[in-house]
C-alpha positions as CSV (number, residue, x, y, z in Angstrom):
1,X,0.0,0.0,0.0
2,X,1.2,3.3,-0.7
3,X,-0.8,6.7,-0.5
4,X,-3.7,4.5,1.3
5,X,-3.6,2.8,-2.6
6,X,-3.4,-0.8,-2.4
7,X,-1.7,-2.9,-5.0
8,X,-2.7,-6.3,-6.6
9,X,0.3,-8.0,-8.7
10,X,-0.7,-10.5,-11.0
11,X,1.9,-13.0,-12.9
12,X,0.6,-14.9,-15.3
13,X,2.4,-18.5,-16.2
14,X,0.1,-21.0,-18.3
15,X,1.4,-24.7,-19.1
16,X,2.0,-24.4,-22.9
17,X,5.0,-22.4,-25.0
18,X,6.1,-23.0,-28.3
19,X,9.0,-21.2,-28.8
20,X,10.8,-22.6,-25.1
21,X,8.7,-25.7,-23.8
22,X,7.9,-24.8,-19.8
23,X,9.6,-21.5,-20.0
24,X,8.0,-20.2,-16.8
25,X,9.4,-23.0,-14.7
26,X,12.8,-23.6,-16.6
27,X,15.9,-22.9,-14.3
28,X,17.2,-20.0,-13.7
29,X,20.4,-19.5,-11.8
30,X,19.5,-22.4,-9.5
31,X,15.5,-21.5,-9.5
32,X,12.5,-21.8,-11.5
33,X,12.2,-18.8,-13.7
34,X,8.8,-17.7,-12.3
35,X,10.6,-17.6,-8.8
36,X,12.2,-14.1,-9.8
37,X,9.3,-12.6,-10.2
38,X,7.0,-13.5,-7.3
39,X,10.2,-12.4,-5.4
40,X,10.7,-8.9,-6.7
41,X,6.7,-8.7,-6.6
42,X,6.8,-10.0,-2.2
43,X,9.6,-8.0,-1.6
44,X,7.8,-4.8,-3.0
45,X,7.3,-2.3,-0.5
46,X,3.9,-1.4,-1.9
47,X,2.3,-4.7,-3.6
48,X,-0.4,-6.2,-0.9
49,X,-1.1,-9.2,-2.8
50,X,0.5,-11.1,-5.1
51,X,-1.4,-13.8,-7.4
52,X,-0.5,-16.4,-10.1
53,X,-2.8,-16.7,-12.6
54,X,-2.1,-20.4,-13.8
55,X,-3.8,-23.4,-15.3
56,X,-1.1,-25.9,-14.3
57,X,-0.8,-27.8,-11.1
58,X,3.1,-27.8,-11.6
59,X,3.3,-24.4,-11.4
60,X,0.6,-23.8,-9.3
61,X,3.0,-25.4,-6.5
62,X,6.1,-24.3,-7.3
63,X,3.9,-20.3,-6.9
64,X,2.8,-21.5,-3.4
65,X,6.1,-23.0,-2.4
66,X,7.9,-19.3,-3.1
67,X,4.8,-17.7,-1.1
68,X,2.8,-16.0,-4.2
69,X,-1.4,-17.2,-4.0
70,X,-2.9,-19.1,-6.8
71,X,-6.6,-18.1,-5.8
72,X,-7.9,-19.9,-8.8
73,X,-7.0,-22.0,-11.6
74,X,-7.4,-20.2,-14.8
75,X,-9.6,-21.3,-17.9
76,X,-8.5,-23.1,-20.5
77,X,-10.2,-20.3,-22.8
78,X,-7.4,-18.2,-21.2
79,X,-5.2,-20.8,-21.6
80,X,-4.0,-21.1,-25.0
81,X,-2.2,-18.7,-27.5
82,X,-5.0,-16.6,-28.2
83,X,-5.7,-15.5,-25.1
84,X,-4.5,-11.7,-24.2
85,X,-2.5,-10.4,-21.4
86,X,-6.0,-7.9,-21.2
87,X,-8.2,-10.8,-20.7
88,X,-6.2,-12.2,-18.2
89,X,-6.1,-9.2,-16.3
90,X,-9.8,-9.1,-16.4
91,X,-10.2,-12.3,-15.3
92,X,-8.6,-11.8,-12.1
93,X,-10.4,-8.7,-11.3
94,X,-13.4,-10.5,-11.9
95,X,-12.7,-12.7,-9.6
96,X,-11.9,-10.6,-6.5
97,X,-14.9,-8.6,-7.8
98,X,-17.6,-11.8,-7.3
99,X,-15.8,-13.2,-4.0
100,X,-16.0,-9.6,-2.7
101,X,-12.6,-10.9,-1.2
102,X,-10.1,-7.7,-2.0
103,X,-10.4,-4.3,-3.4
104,X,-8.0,-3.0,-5.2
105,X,-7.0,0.5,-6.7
106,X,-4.2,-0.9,-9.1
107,X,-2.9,-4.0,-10.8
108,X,0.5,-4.4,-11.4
109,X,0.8,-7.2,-14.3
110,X,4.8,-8.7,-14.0
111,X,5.4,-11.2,-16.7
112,X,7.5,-14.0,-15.4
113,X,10.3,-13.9,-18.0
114,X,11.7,-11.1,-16.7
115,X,14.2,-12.0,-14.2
116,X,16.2,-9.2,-14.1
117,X,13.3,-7.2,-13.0
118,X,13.4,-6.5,-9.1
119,X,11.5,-5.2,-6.6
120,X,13.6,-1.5,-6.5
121,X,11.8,-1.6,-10.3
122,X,8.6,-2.1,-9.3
123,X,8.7,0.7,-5.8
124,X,10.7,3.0,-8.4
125,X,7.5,2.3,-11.0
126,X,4.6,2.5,-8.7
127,X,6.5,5.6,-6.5
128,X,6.8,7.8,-10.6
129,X,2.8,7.0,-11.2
130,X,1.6,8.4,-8.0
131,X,4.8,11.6,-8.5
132,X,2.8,11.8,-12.1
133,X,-0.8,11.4,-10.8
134,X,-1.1,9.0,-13.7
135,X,-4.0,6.2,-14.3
136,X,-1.1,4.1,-15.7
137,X,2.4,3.3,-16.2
138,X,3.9,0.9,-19.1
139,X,7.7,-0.3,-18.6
140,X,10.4,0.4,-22.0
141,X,14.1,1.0,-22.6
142,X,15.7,2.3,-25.2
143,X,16.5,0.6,-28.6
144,X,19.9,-0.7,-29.7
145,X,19.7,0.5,-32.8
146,X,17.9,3.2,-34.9
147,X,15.0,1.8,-36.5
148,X,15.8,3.7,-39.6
149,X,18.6,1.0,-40.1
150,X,15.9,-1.7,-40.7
151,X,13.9,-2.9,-43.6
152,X,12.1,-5.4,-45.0
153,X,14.1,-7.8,-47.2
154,X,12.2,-9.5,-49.8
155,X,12.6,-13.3,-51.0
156,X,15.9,-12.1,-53.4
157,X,17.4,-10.7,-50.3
158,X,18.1,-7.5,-53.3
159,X,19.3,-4.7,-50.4
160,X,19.3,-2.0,-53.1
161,X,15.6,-0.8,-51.5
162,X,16.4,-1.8,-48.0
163,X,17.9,1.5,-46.5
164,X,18.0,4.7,-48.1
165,X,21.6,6.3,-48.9
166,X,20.5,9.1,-46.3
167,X,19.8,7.0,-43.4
168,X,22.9,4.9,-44.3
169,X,25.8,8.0,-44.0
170,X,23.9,8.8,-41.0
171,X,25.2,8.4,-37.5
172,X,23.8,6.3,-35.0
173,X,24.0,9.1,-32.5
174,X,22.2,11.6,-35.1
175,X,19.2,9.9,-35.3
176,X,16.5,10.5,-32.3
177,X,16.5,8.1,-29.0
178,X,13.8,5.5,-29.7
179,X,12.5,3.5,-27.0
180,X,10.5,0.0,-27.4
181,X,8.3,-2.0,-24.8
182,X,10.3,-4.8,-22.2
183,X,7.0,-6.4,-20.9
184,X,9.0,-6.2,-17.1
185,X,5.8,-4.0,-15.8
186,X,2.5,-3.0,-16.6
187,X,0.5,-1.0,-13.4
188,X,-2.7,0.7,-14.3
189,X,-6.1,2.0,-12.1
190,X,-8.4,-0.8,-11.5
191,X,-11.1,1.3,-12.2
192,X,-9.4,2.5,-15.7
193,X,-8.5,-0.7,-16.9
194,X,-11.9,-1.9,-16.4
195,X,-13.7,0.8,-18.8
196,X,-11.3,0.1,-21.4
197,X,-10.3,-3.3,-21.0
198,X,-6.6,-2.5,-21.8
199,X,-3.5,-1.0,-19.7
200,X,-2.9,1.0,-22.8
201,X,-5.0,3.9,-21.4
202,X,-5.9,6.7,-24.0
203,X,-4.4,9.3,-22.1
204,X,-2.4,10.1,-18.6
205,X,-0.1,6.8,-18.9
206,X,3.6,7.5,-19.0
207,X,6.7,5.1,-19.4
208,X,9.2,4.2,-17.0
209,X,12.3,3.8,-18.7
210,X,14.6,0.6,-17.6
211,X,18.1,0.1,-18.6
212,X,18.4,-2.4,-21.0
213,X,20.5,-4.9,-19.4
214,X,17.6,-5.7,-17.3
215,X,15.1,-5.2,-19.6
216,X,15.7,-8.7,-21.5
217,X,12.3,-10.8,-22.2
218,X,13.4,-14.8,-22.1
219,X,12.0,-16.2,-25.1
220,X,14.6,-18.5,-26.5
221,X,17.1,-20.5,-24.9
222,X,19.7,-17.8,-25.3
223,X,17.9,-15.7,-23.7
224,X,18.0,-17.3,-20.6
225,X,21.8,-18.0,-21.1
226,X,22.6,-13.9,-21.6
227,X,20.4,-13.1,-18.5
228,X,22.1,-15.2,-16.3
229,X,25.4,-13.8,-17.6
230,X,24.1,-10.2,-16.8
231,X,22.4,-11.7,-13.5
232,X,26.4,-13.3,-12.4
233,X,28.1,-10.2,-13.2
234,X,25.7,-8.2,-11.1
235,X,26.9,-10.0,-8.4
């Protein structure tokens, strides 16, 4: 709680992934991968409750074992690769909402495959909504490279249309900072959230910028090599 504003965290970790089978439960530095993140999200200074949102009994366990709640398991409409981070979100407010349980005046959504993410993140996050009396605050850091360096190639792999001569003689450092989503944290007003059924509010959200080296999303197996190369060097 902060500002007499309580704080519900939800992680979500379903069964299935394509790309890296059992992602959210692979190890990580001697723990499952989820671990990190119910961590940062109980050692928050502000976060009252933290939830998995899960259809898996694996998981499910290994949540309660680290002390996050799995107050219900989700549906396997929400289960699959169609299902949205929004409707997930819903789903859990729902929830609290029919039990009458908890109210709540934010949600703070912390994807599980980002490790490098801590709690000092998520105080730092939630401390810079309430400093901008925002309804919602999105997570980025800044790009590696200028976007104006990247094009489309077609089957030929002919570069003569792939960058223009301008943009090529052009330093990196010449061309404006461009920043791109990490998926580390997503916090928005209950109440907002629910008219629009999105975090991506219309107006007063603001990002929180995050350096990149903690910023990286595991989705592949190097992935999870790099972070815990960053994570041993931190050390």
């Amino acid at each position: 709680m902060l500002n007499n504003k309580r704080f519900l965290a939800i992680i979500p970790a379903r069964a299935g992934s394509k790309r890296l089978k059992n992602k959210n439960i692979l190890n990580f530095a001697g723990h499952p991968l989820i671990s990190w993140t119910i961590n940062s999200s109980i050692n928050s200074k502000y976060i009252d409750k933290t939830i998995v949102s899960t259809d898996s009994a694996v998981i499910k366990k290994i949540a309660l074992d680290y002390g996050a709640e799995v107050p219900f398991k989700r549906p396997k409409y929400l289960s699959n690769d169609l299902a949205t981070r929004d409707e997930v979100i819903q789903h859990a407010i729902n929830f609290f909402n029919e039990k009458k349980q908890d109210k709540f005046d934010y949600i703070i959504y912390l994807q599980p495959t980002s490790p490098l993410r801590n709690e000092s993140h998520i105080d730092d996050a939630i401390e810079y909504m309430l400093e901008k009396n925002a309804n919602a605050i999105v997570s980025v850091c800044k790009l590696d490279h200028p976007v104006e360096w990247t094009g489309i190639l077609p089957n030929s792999k002919d570069m003569s249309d792939f960058i223009n001569s301008k943009n090529f003689q052009t330093r990196s450092q010449d061309f404006p900072i461009r920043h791109r989503l990490n998926g580390a944290i997503y916090i928005c007003s209950t109440i907002n959230f629910s008219e629009l059924n999105s975090v991506f509010l219309r107006e007063n959200i603001y990002a929180y910028i995050m350096p990149q080296n903690v910023s990286i999303d595991i989705d592949e197996k190097n992935d999870l090599v790099v972070a815990e190369s960053i994570l041993k060097s931190q050390n």
